[in-house]
C-alpha positions in Angstrom: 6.3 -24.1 -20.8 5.5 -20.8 -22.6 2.7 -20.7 -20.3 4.7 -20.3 -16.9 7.3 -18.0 -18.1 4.1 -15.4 -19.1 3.1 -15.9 -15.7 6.5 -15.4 -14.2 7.3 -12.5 -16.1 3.5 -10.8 -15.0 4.4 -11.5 -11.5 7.7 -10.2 -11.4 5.7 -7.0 -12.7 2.4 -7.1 -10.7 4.3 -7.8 -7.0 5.9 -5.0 -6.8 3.6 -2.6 -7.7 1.1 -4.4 -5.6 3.8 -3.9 -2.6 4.0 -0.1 -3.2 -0.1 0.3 -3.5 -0.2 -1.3 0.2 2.7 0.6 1.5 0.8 4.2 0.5 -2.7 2.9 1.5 -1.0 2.3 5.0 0.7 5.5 5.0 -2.2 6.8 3.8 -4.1 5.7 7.0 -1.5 6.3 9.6 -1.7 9.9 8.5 -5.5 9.8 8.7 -5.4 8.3 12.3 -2.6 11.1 13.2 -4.7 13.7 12.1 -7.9 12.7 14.2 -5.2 12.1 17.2 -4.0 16.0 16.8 -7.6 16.9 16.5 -8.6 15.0 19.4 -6.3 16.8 21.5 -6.8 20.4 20.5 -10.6 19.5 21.7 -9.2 18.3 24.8 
């Protein structure tokens, strides 16, 4: 029983802060892909 409250408590911690690494890695990337779009049209 001891067992599954541990757990429960370490996922309570770890999913958010997974949830906010995946959010910045996508903003991350959109930004990236925006700046090659703005480059991409200057050369054009």
């Amino acid at each position: 029983m001891v067992v599954v409250i541990v757990v429960a408590i370490i996922a309570a911690i770890a999913i958010p802060s997974y949830t906010q690494y995946i959010e910045r890695k996508d903003v991350a990337i959109a930004k990236q892909e925006a700046q090659k779009i703005a480059t991409e049209l200057e050369r054009f």
